[in-house]
DRENPA-3360 file (N, C-alpha, C; in nm, 2 decimals, always signed):
BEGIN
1 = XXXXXXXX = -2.09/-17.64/+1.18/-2.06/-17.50/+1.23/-1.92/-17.46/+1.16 ~ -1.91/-17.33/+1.12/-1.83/-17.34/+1.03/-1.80/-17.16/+1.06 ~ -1.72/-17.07/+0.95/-1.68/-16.94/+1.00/-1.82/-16.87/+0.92 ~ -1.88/-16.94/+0.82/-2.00/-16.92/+0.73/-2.12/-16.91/+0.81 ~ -2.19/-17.00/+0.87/-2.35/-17.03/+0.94/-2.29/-17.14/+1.00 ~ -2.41/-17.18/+1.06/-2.44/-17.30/+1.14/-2.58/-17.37/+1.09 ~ -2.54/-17.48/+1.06/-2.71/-17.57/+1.06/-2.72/-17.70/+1.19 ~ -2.79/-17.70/+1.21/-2.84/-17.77/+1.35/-2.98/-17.92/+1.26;
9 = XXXXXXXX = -2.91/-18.01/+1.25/-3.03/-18.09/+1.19/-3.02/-18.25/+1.30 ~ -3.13/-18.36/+1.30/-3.13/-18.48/+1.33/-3.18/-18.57/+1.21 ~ -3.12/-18.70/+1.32/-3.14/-18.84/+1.23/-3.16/-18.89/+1.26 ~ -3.27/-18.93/+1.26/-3.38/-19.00/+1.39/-3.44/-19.14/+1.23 ~ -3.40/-19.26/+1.28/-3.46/-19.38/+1.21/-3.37/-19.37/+1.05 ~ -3.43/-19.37/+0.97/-3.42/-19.32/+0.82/-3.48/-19.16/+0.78 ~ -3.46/-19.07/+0.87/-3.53/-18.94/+0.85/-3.37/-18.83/+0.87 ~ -3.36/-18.78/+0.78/-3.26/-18.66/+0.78/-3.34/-18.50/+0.77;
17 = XXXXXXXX = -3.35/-18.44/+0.92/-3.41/-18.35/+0.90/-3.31/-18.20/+0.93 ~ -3.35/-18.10/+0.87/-3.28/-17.98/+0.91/-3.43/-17.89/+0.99 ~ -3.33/-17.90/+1.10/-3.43/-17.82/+1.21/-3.37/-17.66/+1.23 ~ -3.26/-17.64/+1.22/-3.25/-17.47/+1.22/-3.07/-17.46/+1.17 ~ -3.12/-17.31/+1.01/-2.97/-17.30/+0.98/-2.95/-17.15/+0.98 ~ -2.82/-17.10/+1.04/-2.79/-16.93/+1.01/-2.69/-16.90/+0.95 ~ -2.67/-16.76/+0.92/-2.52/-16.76/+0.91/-2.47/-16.62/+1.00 ~ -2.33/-16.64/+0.94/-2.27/-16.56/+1.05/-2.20/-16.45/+0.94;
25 = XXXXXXXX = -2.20/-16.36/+0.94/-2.09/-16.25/+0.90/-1.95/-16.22/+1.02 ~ -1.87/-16.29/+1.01/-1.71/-16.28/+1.08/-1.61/-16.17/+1.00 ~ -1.54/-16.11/+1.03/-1.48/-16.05/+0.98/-1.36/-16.10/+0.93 ~ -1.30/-16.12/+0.80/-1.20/-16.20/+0.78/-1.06/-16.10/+0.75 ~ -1.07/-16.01/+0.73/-0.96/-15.97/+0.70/-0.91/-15.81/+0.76 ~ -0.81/-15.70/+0.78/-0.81/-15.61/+0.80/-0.82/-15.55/+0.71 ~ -0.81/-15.39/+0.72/-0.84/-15.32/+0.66/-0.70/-15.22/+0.70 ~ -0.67/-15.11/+0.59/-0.63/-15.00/+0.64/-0.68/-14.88/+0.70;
33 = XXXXXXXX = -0.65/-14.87/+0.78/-0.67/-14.73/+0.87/-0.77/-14.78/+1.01 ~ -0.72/-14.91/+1.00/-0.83/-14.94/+1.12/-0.69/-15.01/+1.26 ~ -0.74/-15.00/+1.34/-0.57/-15.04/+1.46/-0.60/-15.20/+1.45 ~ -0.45/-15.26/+1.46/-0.46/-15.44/+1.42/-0.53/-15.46/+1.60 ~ -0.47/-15.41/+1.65/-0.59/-15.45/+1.84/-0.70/-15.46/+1.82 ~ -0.79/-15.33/+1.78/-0.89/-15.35/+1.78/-0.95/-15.41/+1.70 ~ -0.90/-15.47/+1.56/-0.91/-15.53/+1.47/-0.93/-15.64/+1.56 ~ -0.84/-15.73/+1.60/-0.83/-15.84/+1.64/-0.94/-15.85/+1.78;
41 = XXXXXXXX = -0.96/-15.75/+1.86/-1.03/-15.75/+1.97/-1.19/-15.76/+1.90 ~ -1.26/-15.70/+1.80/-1.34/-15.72/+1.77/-1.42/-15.85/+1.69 ~ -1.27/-15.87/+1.62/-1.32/-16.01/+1.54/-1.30/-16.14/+1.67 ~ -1.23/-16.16/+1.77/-1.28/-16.22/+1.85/-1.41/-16.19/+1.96 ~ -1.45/-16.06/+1.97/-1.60/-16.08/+2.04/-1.68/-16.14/+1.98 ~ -1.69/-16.07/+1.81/-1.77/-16.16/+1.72/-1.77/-16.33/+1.72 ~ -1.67/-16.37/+1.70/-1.67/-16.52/+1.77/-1.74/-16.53/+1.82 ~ -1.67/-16.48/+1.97/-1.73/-16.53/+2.09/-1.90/-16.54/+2.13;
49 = XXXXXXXX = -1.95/-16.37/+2.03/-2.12/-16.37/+2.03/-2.17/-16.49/+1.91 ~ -2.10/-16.56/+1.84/-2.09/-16.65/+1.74/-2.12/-16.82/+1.79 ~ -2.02/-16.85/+1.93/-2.00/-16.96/+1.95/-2.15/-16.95/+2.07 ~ -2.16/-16.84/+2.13/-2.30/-16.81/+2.23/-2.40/-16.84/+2.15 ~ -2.42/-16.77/+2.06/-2.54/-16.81/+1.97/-2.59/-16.94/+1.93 ~ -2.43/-17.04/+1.91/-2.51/-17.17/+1.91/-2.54/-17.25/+1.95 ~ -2.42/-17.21/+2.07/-2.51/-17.29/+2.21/-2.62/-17.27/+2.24 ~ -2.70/-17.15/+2.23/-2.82/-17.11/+2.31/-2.93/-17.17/+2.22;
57 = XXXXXXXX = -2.84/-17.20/+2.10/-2.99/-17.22/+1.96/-2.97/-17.36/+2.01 ~ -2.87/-17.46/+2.04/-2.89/-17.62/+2.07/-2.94/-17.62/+2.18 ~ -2.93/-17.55/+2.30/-3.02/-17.58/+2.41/-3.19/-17.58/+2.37 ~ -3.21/-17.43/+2.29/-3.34/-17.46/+2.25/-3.42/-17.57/+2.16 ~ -3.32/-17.64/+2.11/-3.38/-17.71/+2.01/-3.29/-17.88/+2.08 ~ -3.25/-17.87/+2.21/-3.21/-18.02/+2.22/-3.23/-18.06/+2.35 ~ -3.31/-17.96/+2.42/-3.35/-17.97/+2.56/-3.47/-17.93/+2.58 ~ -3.55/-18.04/+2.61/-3.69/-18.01/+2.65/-3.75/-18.06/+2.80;
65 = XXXXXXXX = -3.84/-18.00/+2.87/-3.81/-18.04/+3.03/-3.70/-18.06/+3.11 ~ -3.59/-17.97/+3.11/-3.44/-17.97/+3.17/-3.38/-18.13/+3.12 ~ -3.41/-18.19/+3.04/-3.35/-18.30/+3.00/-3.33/-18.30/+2.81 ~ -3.23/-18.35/+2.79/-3.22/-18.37/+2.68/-3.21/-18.45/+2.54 ~ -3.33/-18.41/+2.45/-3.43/-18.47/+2.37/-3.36/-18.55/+2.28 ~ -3.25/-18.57/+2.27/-3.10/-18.62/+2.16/-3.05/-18.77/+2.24 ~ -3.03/-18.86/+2.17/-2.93/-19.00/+2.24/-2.79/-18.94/+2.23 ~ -2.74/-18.84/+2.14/-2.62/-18.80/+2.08/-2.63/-18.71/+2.01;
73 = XXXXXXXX = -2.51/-18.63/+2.01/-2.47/-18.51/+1.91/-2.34/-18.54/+1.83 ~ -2.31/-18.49/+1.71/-2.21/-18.48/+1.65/-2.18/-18.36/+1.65 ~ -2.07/-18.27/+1.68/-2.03/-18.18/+1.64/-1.94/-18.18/+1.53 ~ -1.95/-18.08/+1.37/-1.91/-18.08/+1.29/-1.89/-17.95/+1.27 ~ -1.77/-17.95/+1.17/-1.70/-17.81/+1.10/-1.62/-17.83/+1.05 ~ -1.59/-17.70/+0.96/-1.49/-17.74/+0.88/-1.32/-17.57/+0.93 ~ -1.38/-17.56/+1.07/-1.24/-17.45/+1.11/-1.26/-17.52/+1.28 ~ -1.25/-17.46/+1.33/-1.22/-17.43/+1.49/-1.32/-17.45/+1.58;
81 = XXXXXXXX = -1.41/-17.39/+1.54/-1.56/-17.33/+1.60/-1.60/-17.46/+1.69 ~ -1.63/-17.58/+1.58/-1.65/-17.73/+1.68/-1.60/-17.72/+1.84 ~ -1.44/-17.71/+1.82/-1.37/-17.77/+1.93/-1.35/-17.62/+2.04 ~ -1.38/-17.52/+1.96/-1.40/-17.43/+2.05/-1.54/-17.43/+2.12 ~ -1.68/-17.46/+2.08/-1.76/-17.46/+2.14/-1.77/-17.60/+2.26 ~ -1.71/-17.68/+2.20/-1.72/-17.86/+2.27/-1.66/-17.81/+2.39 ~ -1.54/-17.70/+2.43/-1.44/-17.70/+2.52/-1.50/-17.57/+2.56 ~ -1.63/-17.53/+2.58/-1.67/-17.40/+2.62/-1.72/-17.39/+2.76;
89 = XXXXXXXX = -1.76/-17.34/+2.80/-1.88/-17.31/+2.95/-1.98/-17.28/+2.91 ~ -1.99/-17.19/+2.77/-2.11/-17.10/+2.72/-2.21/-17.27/+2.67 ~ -2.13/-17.41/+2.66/-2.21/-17.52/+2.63/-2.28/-17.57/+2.72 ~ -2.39/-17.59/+2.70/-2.47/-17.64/+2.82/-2.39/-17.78/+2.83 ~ -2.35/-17.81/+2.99/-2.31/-17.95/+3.01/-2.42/-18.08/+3.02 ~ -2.53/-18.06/+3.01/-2.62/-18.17/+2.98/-2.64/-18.19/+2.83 ~ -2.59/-18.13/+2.72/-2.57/-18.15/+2.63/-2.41/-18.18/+2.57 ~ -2.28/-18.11/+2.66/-2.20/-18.17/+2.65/-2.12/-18.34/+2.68;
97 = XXXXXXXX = -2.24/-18.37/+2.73/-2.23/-18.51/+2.84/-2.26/-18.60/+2.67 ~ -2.37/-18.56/+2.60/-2.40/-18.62/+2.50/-2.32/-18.63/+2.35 ~ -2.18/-18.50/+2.34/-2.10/-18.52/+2.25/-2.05/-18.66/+2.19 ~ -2.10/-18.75/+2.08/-2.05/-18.85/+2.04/-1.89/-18.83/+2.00 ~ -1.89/-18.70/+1.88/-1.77/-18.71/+1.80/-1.74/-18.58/+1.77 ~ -1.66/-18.51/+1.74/-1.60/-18.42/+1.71/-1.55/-18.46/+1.51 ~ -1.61/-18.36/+1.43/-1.56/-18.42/+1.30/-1.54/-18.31/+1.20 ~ -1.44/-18.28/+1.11/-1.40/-18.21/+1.04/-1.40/-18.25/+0.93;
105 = XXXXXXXX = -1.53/-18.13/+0.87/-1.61/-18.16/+0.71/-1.55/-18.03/+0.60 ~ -1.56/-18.05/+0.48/-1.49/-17.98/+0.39/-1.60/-17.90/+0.34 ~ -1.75/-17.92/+0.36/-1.82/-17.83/+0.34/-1.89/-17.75/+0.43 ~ -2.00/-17.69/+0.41/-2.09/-17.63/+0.52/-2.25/-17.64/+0.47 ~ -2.34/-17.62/+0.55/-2.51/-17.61/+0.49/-2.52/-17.77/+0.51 ~ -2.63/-17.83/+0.41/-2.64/-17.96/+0.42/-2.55/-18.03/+0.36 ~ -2.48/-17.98/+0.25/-2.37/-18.07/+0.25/-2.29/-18.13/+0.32 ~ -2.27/-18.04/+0.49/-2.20/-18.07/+0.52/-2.24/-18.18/+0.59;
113 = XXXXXXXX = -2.37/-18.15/+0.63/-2.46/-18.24/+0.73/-2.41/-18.38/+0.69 ~ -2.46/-18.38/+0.52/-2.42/-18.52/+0.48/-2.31/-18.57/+0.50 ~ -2.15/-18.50/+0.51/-2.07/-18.57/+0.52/-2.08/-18.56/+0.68 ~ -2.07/-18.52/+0.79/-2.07/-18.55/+0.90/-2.16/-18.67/+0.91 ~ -2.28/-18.75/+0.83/-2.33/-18.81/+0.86/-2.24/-18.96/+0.83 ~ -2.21/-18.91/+0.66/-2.10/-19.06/+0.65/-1.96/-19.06/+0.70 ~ -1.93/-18.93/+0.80/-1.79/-18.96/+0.84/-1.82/-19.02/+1.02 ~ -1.95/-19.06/+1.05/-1.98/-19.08/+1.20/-2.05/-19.23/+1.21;
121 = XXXXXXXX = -2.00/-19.27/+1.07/-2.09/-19.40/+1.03/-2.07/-19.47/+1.18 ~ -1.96/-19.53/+1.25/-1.96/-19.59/+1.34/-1.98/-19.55/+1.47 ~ -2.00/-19.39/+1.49/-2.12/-19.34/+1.61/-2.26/-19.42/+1.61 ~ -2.25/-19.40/+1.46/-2.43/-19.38/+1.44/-2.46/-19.54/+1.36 ~ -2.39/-19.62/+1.39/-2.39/-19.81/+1.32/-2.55/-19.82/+1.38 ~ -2.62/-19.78/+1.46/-2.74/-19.87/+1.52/-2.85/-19.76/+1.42 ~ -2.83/-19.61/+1.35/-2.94/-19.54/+1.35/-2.99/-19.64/+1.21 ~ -3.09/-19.65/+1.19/-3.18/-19.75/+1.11/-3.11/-19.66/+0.91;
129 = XXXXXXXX = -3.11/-19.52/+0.95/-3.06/-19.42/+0.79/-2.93/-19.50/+0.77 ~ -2.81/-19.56/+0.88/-2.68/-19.57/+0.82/-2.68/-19.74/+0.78 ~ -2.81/-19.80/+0.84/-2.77/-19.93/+0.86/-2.86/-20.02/+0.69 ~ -2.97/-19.89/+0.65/-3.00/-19.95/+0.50/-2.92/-19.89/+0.43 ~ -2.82/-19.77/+0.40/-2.68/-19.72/+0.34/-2.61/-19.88/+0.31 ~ -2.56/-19.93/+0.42/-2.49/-20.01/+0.38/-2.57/-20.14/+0.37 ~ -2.68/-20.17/+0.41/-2.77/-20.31/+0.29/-2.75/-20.25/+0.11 ~ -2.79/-20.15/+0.12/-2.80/-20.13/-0.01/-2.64/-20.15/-0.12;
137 = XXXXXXXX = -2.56/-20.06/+0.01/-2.39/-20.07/-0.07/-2.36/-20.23/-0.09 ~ -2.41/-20.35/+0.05/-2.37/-20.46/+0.01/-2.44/-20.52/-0.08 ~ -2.57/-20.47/-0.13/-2.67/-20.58/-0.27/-2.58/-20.51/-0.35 ~ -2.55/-20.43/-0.38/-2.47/-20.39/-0.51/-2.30/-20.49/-0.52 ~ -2.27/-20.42/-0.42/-2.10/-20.50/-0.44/-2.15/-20.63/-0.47 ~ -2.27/-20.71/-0.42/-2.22/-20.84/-0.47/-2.32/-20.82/-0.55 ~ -2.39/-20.77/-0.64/-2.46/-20.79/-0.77/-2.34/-20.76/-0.85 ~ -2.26/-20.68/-0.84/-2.11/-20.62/-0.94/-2.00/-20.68/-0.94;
145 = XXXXXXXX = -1.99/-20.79/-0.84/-1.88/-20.90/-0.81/-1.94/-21.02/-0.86 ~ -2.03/-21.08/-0.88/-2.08/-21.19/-0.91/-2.11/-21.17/-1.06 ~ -2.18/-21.11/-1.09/-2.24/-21.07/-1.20/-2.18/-20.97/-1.29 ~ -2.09/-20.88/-1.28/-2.05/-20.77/-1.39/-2.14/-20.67/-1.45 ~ -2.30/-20.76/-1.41/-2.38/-20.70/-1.47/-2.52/-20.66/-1.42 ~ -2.62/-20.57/-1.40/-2.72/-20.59/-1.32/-2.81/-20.57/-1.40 ~ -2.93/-20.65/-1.40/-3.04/-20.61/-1.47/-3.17/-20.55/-1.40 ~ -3.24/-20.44/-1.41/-3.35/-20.48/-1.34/-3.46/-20.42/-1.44;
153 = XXXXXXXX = -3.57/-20.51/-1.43/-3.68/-20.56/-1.50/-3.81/-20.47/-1.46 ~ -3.88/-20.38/-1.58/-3.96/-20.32/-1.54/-4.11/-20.42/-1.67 ~ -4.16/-20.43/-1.54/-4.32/-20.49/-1.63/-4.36/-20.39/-1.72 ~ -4.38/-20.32/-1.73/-4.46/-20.19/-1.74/-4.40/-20.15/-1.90 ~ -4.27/-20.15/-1.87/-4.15/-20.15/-2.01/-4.18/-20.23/-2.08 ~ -4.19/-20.36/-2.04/-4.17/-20.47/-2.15/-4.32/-20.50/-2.21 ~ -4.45/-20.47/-2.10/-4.57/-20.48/-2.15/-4.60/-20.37/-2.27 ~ -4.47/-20.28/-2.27/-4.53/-20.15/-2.36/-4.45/-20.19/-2.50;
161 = X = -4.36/-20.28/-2.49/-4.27/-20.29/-2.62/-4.32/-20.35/-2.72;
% end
């Protein structure tokens, strides 16, 4: 969640999915001939209809039968928006109960997803996606500490040479 859109995605096993992304048009800057009050009174309703909106899109998509369908959430962003929604009313509290971490990413869209995913490594140590990440990082470090070198061998190659 970011001053751009919001993407809403899970990671369930080894599955990285995006289940719903928007964006937002916020107003970033003044203008002349417009009053700085209402300037400022407006670009905070916008917010505020901004941080509503995402709450209502995670209740729809993280609560099913008044209970909810998540072991955890991460909240991610790369401004404010996170810790303003985490600290809201407009958040449903059966989903605030589920807040793992609060994390501040330098991108937005899926990129960002991915870094909230490797910056929550030790929320998420048990989800099965973080825990072959690092089998795979450890066969390498020690194929490149032992060895300097890796080979891997294709049949198919060598039957054609």
């Amino acid at each position: 969640m970011d001053g751009n859109g919001c993407l809403f995605g899970t990671l369930c096993g080894n599955t990285r999915q995006v289940l719903q992304k928007f964006t937002v048009d916020l107003p970033k800057a003044w203008e002349r001939g417009q009053s700085a009050l209402r300037f400022a009174r407006l670009r905070m309703e916008k917010r505020h209809n901004y941080v509503r909106k995402v709450a209502e899109t995670a209740v729809q998509l993280f609560i099913t039968n008044d209970k909810p369908n998540v072991t955890g959430l991460i909240l991610a962003g790369s401004a404010d928006f996170k810790s303003e929604l985490s600290g809201s009313d407009m958040f449903d509290p059966r989903l605030q109960s589920k807040v793992l971490k609060l994390v501040d990413v330098s991108y937005g869209g899926e990129n960002g997803f991915n870094q909230a995913i490797e910056l929550s490594q030790e929320c998420l140590a048990n989800v099965k996606f973080i825990q072959e990440k690092k089998l795979i990082g450890k066969y390498f470090d020690e194929n490149i500490s032992r060895h300097r070198k890796i080979l891997f061998w294709s049949r198919r190659y060598h039957e054609s040479s």
